[in-house]
N, C-alpha and C positions, 0 to 999 in steps of 0.2 A: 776160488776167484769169483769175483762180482762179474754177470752177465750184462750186456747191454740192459736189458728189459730194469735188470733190477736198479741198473746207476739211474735210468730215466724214471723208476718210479722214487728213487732219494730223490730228483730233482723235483719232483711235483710236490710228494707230499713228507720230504724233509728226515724218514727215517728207513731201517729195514732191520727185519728180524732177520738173525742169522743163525743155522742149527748147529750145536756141537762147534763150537768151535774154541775153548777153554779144554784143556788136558785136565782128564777126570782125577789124575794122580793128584797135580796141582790144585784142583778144587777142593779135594779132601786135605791139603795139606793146609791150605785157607782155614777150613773149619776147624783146623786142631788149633791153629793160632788165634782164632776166635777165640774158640771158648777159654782156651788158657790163659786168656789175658782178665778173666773176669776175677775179682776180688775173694779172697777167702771169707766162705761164710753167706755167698750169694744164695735166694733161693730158687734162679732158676738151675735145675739141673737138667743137663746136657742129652743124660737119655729119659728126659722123662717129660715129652711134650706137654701135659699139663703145665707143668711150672712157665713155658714159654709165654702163656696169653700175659700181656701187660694189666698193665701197666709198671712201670718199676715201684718199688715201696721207696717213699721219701728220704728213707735212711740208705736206702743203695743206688740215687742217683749221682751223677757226677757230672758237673761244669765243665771237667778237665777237654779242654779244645782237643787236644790227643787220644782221649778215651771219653765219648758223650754217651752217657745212659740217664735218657729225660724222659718221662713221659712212657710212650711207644717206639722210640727213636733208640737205638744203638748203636755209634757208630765209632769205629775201630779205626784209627786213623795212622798210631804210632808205630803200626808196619808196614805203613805205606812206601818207603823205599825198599824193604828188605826183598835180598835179591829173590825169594818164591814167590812173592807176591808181583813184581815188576815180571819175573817169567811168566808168571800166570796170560796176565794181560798182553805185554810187548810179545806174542807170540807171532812166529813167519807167518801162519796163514792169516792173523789179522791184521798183523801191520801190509804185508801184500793187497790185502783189502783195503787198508787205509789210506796206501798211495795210488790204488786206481781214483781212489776219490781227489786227494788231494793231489798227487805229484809223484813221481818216482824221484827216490831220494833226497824227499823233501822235511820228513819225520823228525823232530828234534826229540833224539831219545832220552828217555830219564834215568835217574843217577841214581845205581842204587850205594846206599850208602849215605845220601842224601838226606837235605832237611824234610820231614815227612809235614804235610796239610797239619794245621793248627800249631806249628812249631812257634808261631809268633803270634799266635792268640789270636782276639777277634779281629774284623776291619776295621770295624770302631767300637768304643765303648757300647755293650749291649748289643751291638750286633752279629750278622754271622761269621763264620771264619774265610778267611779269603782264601779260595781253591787256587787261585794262581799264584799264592805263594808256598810253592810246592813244588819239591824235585821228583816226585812218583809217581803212585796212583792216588788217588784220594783216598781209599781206604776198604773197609769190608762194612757196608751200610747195611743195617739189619730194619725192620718194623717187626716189632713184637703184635701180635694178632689181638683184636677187638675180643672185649668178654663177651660171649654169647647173647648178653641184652642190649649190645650198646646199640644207638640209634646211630641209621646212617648219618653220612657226613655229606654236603655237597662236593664236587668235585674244583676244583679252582687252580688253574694251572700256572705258572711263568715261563719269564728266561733268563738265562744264566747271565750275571753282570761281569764278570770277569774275561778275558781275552783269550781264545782257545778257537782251533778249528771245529773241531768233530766231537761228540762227545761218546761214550761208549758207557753201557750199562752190562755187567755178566754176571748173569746167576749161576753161584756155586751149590746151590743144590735146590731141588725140584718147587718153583711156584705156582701152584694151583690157580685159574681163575677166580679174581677178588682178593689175590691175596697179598694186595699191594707191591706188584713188581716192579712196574714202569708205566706211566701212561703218558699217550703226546696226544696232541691235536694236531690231524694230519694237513697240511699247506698253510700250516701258520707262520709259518718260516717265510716265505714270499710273501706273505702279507705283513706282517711285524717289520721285515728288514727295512722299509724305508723310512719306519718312523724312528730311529734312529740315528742321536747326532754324531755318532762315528762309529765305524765300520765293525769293530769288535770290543773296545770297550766303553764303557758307559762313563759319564760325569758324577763326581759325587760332591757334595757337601761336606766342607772339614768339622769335625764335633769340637766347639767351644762350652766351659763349663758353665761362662756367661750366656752363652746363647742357645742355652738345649732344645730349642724347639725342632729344629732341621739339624739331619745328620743321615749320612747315606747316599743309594743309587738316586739322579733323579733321572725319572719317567717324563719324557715328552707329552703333552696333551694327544698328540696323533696317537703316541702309543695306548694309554689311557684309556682313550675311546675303541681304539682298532680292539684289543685286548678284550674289552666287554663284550665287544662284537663276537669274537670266535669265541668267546662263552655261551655264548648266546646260540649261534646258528653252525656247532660242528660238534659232532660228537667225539668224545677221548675213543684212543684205541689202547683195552690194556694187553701189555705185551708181557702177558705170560708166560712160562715156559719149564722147561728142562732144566737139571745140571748141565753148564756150559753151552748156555744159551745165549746169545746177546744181542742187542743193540744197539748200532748205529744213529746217532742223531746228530743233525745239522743245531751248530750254534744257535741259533735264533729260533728254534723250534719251541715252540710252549710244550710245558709237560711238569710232569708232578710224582713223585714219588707216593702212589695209591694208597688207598685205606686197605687196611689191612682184614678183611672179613673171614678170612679162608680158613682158620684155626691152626694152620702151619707159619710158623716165622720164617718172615722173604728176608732172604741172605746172601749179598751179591756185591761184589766188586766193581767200583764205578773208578772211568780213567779218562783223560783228555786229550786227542790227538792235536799237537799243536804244529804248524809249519813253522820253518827254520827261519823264515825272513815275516812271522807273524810280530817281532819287538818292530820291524821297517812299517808295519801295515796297518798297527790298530788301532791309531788314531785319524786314519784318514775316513772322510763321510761315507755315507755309502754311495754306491755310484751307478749307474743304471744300472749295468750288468752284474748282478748278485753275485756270480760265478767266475769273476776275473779273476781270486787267488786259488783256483780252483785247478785240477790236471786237465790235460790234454782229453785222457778218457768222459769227463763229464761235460767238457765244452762240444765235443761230437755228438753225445746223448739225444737223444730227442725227448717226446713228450709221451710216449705211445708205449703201454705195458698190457700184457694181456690181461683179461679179468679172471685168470687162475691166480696168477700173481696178485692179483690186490685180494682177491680172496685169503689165500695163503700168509698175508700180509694182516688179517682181522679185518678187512677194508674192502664193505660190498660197493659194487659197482657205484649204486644210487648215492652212497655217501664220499664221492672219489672227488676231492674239490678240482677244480677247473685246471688245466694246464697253464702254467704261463705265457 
């Protein structure tokens, strides 16, 4: 269970690392459905870390929305409802965790059996796949590791366009720092949430084949500007870790799925904690109080976390953005 200290350090600076909390059984059961989904004839093999560093060869990448291997990018989508993959995630100790944040009894569970993320292809033409159209978890996301000469990459964060409370990152087995697990910028959540024109999802542009210029989320100018801002003046926290590691993050938290530097491929299970009455809520603006669809436990919260806590958190004192 989430302590005071730790729900007041979600409300300042929008995430928390959480130890062991994925079943180890479950995590290896992930990995075996990983790899068995990969094509006959792939040349990564499974025990033989060399083959892991990416990038994929061009004759073994795939578009398929359900099964993505681009680039550095892997990502496992079409067992997103299957019922070890929903055990994995939808577990007591985390969903207990989920409605100290959100609400008791307020979890709208997912279906296993369900239509799985990319079941109905992209959002629009050429873009990404819509996470909210989706009865599970989103999938088993991989980053295949840099080759030893690549040149760094800057780091550039966002946030998610689709309507979801919480978001949830778990790693099913061990990411080294650098090795592309998760990275947020911590109190960007309170600073982002007011430049948007409603409360969880975003406005988009309908794609016309007459008028391909615009198509997609669009971004408010406040956001735009705030956005370069916390590029600018806050440091990413990466949230490294263990098998059955994971992460907590607030909707509107900037962050970025890392470069991957470490020589191990980061391989983790990403899920969305949605409330039951979020179809009634996520078209309205946002409203002063950030925290109105929020539990009882985080409306008490205060502002005040010790500095083991932020420590323990990758987050020294001097970089701990302001309280609200």
């Amino acid at each position: 269970m989430l302590t005071p200290p730790q729900i007041a350090f979600f409300k300042v600076n929008g995430y928390l690392l959480l130890r062991q909390v994925l079943d180890p059984a479950l995590c290896a059961r992930a990995r075996d459905r990983l790899w068995e989904a990969l094509p006959e004839g792939s040349t990564m093999q499974r025990d033989d870390p060399a083959t892991h560093t990416g990038p994929f060869p061009e004759d073994q990448q795939s578009d398929d929305p359900l099964h993505i291997r681009k680039g550095y990018l892997w990502q496992l989508r079409e067992c997103g409802t299957e019922s070890s993959l929903i055990d994995l995630v939808y577990n007591r100790p985390l969903c207990a965790m989920a409605e100290q944040l959100l609400g008791e009894g307020m979890l709208a569970p997912p279906k296993v059996g369900g239509l799985p993320m990319g079941s109905e292809g992209p959002a629009w033409p050429g873009g990404p796949t819509d996470p909210a159209i989706n009865e599970g978890i989103r999938g088993i996301y991989c980053t295949r590791p840099y080759r030893a000469n690549e040149q760094r990459k800057p780091d550039y964060g966002h946030t998610d366009g689709h309507p979801f409370n919480l978001g949830m990152v778990g790693l099913i087995h061990d990411v080294p720092p650098d090795g592309g697990a998760f990275k947020v910028w911590p109190g960007s959540h309170r600073r982002l949430y007011p430049t948007f024109q409603m409360r969880y999802d975003q406005p988009r542009i309908p794609y016309y084949r007459h008028l391909p210029a615009f198509k997609g989320i669009i971004h408010s100018p406040a956001y735009q500007s705030e956005l370069t801002r916390i590029m600018q003046d806050t440091s990413p926290v990466d949230c490294w870790g263990s098998e059955g590691d994971v992460v907590l993050w607030h909707h509107r938290l900037v962050h970025m799925a890392g470069h991957n530097y470490s020589g191990v491929m980061r391989q983790a299970v990403l899920y969305d904690f949605s409330r039951t009455d979020l179809d009634q809520r996520r078209a309205i603006p946002p409203g002063e109080d950030m925290w109105q669809d929020w539990g009882p436990q985080v409306h008490a919260a205060g502002s005040d976390y010790p500095e083991a806590l932020a420590m323990e958190m990758r987050l020294s004192p001097m970089e701990s953005p302001l309280p609200a």
